[in-house]
C-alpha positions in Angstrom: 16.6 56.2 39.1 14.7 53.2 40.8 13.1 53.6 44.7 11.6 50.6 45.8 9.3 51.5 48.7 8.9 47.5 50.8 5.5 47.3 53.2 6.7 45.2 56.1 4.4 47.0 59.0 1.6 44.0 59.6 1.4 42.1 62.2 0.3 39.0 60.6 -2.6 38.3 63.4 -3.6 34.9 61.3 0.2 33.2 61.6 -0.7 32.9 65.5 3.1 34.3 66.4 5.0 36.6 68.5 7.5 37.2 65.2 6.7 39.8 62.7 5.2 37.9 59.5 7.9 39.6 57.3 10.5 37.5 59.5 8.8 33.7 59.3 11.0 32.2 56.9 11.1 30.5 53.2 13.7 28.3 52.6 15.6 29.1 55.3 15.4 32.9 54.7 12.6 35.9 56.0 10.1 36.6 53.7 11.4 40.1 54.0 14.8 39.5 53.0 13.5 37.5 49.5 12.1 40.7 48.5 15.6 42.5 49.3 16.9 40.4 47.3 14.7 41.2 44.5 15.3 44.6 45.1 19.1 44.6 44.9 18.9 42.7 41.6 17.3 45.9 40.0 19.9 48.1 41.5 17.5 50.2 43.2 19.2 53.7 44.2 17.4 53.3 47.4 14.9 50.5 48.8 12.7 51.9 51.9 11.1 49.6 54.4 7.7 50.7 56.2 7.7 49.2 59.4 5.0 48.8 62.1 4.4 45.8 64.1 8.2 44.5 65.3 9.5 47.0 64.1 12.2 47.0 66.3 13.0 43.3 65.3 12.7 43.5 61.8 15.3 46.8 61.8 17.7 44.5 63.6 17.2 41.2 61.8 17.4 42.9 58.3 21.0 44.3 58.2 22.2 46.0 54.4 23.2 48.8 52.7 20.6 51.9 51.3 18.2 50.7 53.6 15.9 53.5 55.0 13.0 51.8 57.8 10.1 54.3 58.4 7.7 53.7 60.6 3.9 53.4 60.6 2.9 54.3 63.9 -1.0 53.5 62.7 -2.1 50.7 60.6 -4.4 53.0 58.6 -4.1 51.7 55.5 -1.4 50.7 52.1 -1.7 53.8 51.0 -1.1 55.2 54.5 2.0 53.1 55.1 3.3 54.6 51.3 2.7 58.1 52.7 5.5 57.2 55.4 8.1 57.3 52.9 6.6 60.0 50.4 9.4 62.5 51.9 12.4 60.2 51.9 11.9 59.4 48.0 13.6 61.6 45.3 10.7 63.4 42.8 12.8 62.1 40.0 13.0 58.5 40.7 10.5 56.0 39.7 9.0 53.6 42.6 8.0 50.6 43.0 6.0 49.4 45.7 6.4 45.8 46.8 5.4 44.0 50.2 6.8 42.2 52.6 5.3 38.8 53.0 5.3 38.2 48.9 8.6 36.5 48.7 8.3 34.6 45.3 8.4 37.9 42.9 11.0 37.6 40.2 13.5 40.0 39.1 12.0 39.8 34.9 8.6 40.8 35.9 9.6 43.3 38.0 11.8 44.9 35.4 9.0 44.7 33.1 7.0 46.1 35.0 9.1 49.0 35.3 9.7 49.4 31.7 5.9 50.3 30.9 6.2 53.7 33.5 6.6 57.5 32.3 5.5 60.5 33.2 2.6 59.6 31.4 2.2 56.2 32.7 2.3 53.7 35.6 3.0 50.3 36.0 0.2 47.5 37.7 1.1 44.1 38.2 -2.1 41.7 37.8 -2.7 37.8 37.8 -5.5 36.0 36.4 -7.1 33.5 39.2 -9.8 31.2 38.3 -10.7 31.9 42.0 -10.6 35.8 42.4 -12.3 35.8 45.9 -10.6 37.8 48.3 -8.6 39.9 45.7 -9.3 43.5 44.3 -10.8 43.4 41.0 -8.7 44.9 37.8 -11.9 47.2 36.4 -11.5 48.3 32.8 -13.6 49.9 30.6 -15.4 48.9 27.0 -11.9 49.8 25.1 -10.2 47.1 27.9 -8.2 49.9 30.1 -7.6 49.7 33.4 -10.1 52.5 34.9 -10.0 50.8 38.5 -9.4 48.2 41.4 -12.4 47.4 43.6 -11.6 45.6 47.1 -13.4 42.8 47.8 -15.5 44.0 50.6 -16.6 47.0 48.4 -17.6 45.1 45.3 -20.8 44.5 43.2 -21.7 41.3 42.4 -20.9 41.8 39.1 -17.6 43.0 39.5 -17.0 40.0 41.9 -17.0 38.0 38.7 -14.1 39.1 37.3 -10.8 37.1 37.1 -7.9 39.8 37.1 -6.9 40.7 40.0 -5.1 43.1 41.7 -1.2 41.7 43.1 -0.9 45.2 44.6 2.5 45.6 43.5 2.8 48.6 41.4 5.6 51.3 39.8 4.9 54.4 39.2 6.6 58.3 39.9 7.4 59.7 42.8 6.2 62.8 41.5 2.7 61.4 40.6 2.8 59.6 44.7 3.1 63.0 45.9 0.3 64.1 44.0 -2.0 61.3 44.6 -1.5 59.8 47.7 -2.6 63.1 50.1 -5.8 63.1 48.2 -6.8 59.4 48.9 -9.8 59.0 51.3 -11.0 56.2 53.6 -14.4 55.9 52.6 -14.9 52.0 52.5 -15.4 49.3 54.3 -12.6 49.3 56.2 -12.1 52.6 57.0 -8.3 52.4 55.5 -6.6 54.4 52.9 -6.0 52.1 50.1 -3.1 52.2 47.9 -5.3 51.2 44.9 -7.3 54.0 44.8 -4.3 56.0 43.4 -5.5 53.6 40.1 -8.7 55.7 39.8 -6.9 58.8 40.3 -4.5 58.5 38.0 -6.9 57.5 34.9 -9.0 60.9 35.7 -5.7 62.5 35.6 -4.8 61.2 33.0 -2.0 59.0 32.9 -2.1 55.5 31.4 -2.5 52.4 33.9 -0.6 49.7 32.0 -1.1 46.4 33.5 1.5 43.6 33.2 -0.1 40.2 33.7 1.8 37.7 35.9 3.6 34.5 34.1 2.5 33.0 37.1 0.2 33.5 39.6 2.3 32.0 42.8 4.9 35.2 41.7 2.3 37.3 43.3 1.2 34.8 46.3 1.5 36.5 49.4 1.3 34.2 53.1 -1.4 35.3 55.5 -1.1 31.8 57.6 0.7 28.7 58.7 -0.7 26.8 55.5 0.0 29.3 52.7 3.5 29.4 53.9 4.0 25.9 53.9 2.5 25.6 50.3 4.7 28.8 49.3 7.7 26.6 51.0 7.0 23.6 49.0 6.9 25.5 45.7 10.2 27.0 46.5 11.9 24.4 47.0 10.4 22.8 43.7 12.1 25.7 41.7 15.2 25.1 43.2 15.1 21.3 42.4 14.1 22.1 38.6 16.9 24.4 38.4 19.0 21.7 39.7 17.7 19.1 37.7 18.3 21.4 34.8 21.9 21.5 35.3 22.7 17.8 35.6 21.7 16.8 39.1 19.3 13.5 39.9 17.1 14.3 42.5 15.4 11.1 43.2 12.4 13.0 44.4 12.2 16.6 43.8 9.3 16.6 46.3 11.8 15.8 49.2 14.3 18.5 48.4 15.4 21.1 50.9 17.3 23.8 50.4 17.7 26.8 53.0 20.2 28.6 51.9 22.5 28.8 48.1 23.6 25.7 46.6 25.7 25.1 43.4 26.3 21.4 42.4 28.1 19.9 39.4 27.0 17.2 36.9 26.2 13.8 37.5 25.8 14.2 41.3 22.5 12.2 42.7 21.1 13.7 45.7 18.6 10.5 47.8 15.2 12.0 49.1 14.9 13.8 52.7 18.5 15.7 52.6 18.5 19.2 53.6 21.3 21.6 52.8 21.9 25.0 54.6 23.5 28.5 54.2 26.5 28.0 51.2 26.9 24.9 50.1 29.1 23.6 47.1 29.0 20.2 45.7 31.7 19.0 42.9 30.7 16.1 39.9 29.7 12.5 40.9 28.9 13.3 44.1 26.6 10.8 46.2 24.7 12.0 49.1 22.1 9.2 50.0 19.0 9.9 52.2 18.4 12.2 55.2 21.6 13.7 54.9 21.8 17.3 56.9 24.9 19.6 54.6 25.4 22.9 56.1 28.1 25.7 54.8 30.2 23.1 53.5 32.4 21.9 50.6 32.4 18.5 49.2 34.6 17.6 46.0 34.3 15.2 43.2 33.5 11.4 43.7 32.9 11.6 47.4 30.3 9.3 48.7 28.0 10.8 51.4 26.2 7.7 53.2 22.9 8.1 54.8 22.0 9.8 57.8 25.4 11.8 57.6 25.7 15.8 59.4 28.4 18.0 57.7 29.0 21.4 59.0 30.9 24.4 58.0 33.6 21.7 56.9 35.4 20.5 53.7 35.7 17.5 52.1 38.4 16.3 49.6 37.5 13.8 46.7 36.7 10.3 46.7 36.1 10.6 50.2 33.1 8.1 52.0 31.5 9.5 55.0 29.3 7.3 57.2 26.4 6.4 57.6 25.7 8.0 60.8 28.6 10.3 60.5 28.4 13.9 62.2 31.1 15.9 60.9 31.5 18.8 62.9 32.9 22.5 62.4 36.2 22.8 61.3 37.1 19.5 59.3 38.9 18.9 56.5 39.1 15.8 54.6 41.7 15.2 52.1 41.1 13.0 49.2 40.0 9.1 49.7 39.8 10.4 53.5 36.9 7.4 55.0 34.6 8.8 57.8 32.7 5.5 58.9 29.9 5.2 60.8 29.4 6.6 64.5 32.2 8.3 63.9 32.3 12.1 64.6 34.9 14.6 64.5 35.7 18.3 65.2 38.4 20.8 63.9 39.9 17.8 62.7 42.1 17.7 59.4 42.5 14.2 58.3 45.1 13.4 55.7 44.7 11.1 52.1 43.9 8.0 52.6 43.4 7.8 56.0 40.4 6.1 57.9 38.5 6.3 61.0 35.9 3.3 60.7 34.0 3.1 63.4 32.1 4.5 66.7 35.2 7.0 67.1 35.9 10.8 68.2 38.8 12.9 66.6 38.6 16.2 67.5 41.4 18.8 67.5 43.7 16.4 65.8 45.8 16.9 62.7 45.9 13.4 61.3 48.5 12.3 58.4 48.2 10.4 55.3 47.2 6.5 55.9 46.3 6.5 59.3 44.0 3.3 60.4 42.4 4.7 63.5 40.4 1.7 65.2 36.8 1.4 66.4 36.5 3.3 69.6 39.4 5.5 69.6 39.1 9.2 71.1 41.4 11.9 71.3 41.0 13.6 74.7 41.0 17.1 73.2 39.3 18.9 76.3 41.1 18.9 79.8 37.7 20.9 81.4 39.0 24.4 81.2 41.0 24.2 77.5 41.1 22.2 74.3 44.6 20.4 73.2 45.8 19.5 69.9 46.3 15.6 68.9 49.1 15.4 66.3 48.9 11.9 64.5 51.9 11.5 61.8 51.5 9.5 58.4 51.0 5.8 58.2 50.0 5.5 62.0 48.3 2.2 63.1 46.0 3.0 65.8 44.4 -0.1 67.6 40.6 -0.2 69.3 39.8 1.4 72.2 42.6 3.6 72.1 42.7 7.1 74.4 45.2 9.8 72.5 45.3 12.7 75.8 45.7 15.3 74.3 48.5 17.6 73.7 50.3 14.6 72.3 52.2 13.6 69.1 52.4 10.2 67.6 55.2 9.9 64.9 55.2 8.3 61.7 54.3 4.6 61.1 54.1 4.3 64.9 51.2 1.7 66.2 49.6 1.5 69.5 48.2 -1.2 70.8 44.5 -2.0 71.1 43.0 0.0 74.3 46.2 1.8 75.3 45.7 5.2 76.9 48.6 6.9 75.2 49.8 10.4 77.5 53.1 11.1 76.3 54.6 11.5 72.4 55.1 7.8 70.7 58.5 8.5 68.3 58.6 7.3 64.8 57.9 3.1 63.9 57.5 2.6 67.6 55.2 0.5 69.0 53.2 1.8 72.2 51.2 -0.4 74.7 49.7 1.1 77.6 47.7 -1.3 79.6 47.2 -3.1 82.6 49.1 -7.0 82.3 46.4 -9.6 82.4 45.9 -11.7 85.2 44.4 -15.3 85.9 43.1 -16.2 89.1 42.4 -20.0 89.5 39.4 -21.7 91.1 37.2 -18.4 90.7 33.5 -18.9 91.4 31.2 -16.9 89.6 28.5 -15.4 91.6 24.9 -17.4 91.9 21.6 -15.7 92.4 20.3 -16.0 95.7 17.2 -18.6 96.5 14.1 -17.0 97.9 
């Protein structure tokens, strides 16, 4: 039986803000809610978060099941905020103790990790830095076991030298926690009760410390300001475009990839720099989405061609479509295949049928459009009457001219056309032509107004 025990209870003084550090984000997601994640992945029986500064906001921002917050009224200390949860943990389960603001753990070492506990042995989780400073040293002895881990602050010079370091992230039993962690003392530099001395108490025990060196030393990065998060950010969003690029999509430069939420893309589709997609977003084969392109919980099939500068959101999209540039598609639309959104053109809880198009600098919102519509430049449907929204219903074939006003609720019938800049307010039968304007007049000998002559 896994426990995983998560130290979210700092208050982050060096990130300069109001919001607990375990809730600034990494691509698009708390820092808490990665190492949920993790957690989940390993089934953990039961994951308990240690909670001090916020804690209020971090219990309601960080909603899930087998989630047990504790609090730690005192910062005293890792090993203090452990002892928070040392009577909510099962003796029989094995724990492992992870923290908060180290988001970029991965599920293999952590099961590793795991695998090296017993009841005669516990599980530490080191890193090899070419620049230590700042880390507890991994102390071992002439046979090259882990005897130790000496905080900064209260090491030799000597042991300054060393390279392994402490991540802090450790397994071990519950039964050996309850043993160890009410005899830890506070006799250093900072007055705190460290975690890591359980290390020194579990060799004179005599239980095995079996350290597991990290693959990678940013697994075990942790953010303490503005600047490590936005280099944690950056290598983040680098693993994401690998993984991409992996499976068969051209990033044209992996260094101007965002993604801030889940993504899964087919092959062949080539994603222009500065795009950044959000929440769930699916992408089909031989998709194009050029540059600066915002995607957010959307769905966008095969051979569609997104143009620059284009919003979707929370909206699906047919294939072979073309959308913009300078398209905002907005919550609620569906396009069906070879649907065209041009550019300036945005549109709202709008389902646009095959083939049709809506060129240029128009607004369809509320509308169900049919197949082969031509909706000219400037069109609107009046959807909104100041207290309620009305439905535009736009049959197939329709011919639309420019500058057209559809007020809303109105129907237009099949392979109906209206002329250029007719405010339509009543339902237009089928093949009809509709013209609602004001005749144009002449007036002879008109004089066009002069300036006057100071």
């Amino acid at each position: 039986m896994i426990e995983v025990v998560i130290l979210a209870a700092g208050k982050g003084s060096r990130m300069r803000s109001a919001l607990p550090k375990v809730l600034h984000k990494l691509g698009g997601k708390p820092f808490l809610h990665h190492v949920l994640d993790r957690s989940r992945e390993l089934d953990a029986s039961k994951v308990h978060v240690v909670v001090g500064h916020g804690a209020d906001q971090v219990i309601e921002s960080t909603p899930g099941d087998n989630l047990n917050f504790v609090e730690q009224t005192e910062q005293l200390g890792t090993g203090h905020a452990v002892q928070q949860a040392l009577p909510d943990l099962n003796p029989q389960s094995t724990v492992l103790i992870l923290y908060g603001d180290v988001p970029l753990i991965k599920k293999n070492t952590l099961t590793e990790l795991l695998g090296v506990v017993s009841d005669g042995s516990m599980g530490l989780l080191t890193a090899l830095l070419d620049d230590s400073t700042g880390y507890g040293r991994i102390v071992r002895d002439e046979n090259n076991n882990v005897q130790a881990i000496v905080e900064q602050k209260d090491a030799s010079a000597e042991q300054r030298e060393i390279k392994e370091i402490n991540s802090g992230v450790m397994a071990v039993k519950a039964a050996h926690l309850s043993e160890w962690l009410p005899m830890l003392k506070n006799n250093n530099a900072q007055k705190e009760y460290y975690l890591t001395d359980i290390i020194s108490l579990a060799v004179s025990k005599g239980v095995a410390v079996n350290a597991i060196v990290a693959d990678d030393e940013n697994e075990i990065a942790g953010v303490n300001n503005r600047k490590q998060q936005a280099e944690l950010e950056r290598l983040y969003q680098l693993e994401i475009a690998n993984q991409l690029m992996d499976n068969g999509v051209t990033l044209l430069d992996p260094n101007r990839f965002d993604c801030r939420g889940n993504m899964k893309v087919g092959n062949d589709t080539v994603i222009d720099i500065n795009c950044i997609f959000e929440g769930e977003v699916r992408i089909g084969n031989n998709v194009t989405i050029e540059a600066n392109c915002i995607i957010k919980n959307s769905s966008i099939a095969d051979n569609t061609h997104i143009n620059a500068n284009t919003v979707i959101e929370n909206s699906l999209i047919g294939t072979h479509c073309n959308i913009g540039p300078f398209a905002r598609i907005r919550p609620g639309t569906m396009l069906a295949s070879k649907a065209k959104i041009g550019n300036f053109v945005e549109t709202k809880k709008a389902i646009i049928g095959e083939g049709s198009k809506v060129n240029h600098l128009s607004y369809v919102g509320d509308a169900e459009v049919g197949r082969d519509v031509n909706v000219g430049a400037g069109t609107i449907t009046c959807n909104y009457d100041g207290a309620n929204k009305h439905l535009t219903k736009i049959g197939d074939r329709v011919f639309i001219g420019s500058n057209s006003a559809l007020v809303a609720p109105v129907t237009v019938g099949h392979g109906a056309t209206i002329g250029a800049g007719a405010t339509i307010t009543q339902d237009i039968p089928e093949e009809n032509l509709a013209v609602a304007r004001t005749r144009q007049k002449h007036i002879a000998g008109w004089k066009r107004p002069t300036k006057n002559k100071k």
